[in-house]
C-alpha positions as CSV (number, residue, x, y, z in Angstrom):
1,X,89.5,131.3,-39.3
2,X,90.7,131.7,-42.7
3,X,89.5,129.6,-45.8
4,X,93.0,127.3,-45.4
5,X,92.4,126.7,-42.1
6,X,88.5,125.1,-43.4
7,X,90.5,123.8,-45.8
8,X,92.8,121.6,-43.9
9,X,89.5,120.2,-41.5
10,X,88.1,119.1,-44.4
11,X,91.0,117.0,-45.8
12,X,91.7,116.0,-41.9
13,X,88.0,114.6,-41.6
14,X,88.0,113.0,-44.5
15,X,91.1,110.9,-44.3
16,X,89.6,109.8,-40.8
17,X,86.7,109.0,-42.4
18,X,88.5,106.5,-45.0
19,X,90.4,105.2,-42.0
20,X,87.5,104.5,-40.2
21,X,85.8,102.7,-43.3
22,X,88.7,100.4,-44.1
23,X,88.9,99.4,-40.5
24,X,85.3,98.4,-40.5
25,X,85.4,96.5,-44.2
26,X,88.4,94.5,-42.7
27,X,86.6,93.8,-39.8
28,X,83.3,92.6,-41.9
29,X,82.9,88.3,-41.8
30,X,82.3,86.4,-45.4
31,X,81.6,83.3,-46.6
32,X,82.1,81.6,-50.4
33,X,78.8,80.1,-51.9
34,X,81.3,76.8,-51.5
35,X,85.1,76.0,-50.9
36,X,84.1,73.5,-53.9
37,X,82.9,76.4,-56.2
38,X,84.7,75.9,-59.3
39,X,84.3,71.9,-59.5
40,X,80.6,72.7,-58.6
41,X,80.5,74.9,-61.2
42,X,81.4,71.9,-63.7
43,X,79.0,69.9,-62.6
44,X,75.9,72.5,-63.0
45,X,74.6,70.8,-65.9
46,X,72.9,67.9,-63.5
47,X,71.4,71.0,-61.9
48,X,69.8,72.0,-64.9
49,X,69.3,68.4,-65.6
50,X,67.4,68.1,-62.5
51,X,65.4,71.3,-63.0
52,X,64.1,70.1,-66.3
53,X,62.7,66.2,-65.2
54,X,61.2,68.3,-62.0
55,X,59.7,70.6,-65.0
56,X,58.5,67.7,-66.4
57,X,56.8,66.0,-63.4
58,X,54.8,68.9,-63.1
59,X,55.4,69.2,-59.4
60,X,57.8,70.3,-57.5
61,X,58.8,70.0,-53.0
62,X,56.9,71.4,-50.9
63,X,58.4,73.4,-47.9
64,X,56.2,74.0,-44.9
65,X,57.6,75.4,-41.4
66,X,56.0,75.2,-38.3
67,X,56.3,76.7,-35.0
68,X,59.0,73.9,-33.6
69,X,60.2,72.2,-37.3
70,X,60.6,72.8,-41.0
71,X,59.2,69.8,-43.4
72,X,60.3,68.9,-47.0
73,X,57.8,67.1,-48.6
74,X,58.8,65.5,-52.2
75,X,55.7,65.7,-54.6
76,X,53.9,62.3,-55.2
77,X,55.0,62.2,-58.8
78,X,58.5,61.7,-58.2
79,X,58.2,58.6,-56.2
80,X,60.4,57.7,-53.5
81,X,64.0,58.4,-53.9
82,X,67.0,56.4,-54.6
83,X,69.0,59.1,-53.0
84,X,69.3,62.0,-52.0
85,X,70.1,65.2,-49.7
86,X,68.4,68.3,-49.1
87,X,70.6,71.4,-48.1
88,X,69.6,74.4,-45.4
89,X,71.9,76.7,-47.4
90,X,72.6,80.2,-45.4
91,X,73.6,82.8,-47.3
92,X,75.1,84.7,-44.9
93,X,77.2,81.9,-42.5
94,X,78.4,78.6,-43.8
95,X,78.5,77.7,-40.4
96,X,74.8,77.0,-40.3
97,X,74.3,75.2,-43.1
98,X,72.8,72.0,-42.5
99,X,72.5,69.1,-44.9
100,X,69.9,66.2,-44.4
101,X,70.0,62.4,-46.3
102,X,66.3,61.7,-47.9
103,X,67.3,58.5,-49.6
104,X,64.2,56.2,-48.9
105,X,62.0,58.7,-47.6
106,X,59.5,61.5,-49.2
107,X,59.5,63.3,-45.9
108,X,62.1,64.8,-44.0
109,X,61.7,67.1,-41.3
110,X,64.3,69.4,-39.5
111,X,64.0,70.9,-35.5
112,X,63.9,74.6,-35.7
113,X,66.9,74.3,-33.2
114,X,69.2,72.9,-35.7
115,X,68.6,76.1,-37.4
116,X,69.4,79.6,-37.0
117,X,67.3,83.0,-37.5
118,X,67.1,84.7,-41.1
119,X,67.1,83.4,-44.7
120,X,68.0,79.8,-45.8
121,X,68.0,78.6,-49.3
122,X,66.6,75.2,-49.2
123,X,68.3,72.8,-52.1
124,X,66.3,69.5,-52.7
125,X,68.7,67.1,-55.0
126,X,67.3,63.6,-55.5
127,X,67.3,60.8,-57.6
128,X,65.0,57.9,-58.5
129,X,66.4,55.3,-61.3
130,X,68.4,56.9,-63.0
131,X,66.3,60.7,-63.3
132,X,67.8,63.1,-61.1
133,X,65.7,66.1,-60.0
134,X,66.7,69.3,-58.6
135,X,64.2,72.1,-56.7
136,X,65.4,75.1,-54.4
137,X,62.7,77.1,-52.4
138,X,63.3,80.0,-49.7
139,X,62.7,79.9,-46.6
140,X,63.1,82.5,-43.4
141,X,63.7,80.9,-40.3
142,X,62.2,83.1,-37.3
């Protein structure tokens, strides 16, 4: 076997190689952060809105999960809200996101069925009068 011959295997095994990756990165599943992203986008200064009263109040939700539920608690400061919704955001699958209405309440819990294994990014969005507030914590759903 001559230095072509290596030559040629080499080239062969590589081009397999790059087959083989694009037919696994066409295979791979995504999700966008939102099929809304661009209007979203507009609208990010209530976010930071929201960030900056909850800055303010001095305190922010508190997440706690338990063996069979995850609770959002609101802190004491902001009252109880006009409105509201607080998002289970998964990264990973939009199709386990799960949204819950807070309006009237400064507890909300959430069965550990309704969500799936791995990481959610909890979003808290509420308003009281006419101060909206805005927290988002982590949280790894085993």
């Amino acid at each position: 076997m001559n230095w072509g011959v290596k030559l040629i295997i080499v080239n062969a095994a590589f081009v397999i190689f790059m087959l083989g990756m694009v037919y696994l990165c066409t295979r791979q599943h995504f999700d966008l952060v939102a099929d809304d992203y661009y209007a979203r986008e507009l609208k990010y200064q209530d976010v930071i809105d929201g960030k900056n009263n909850l800055v303010a109040l001095g305190a922010g939700a508190l997440v706690s999960s338990s063996n069979e539920q995850v609770t959002v608690s609101l802190p004491e400061a902001a009252g109880t809200p006009d409105r509201g919704k607080v998002l289970f955001y998964k990264p990973d699958n939009a199709a386990f996101d799960l949204e819950v209405d807070i309006a009237g309440k400064k507890e909300v819990s959430v069965a550990k069925g309704k969500l799936a294994e791995g990481l959610y990014k909890v979003q808290i969005n509420w308003q009281r009068g006419d101060k909206r507030y805005f927290d988002e914590k982590s949280l790894f759903v085993q």
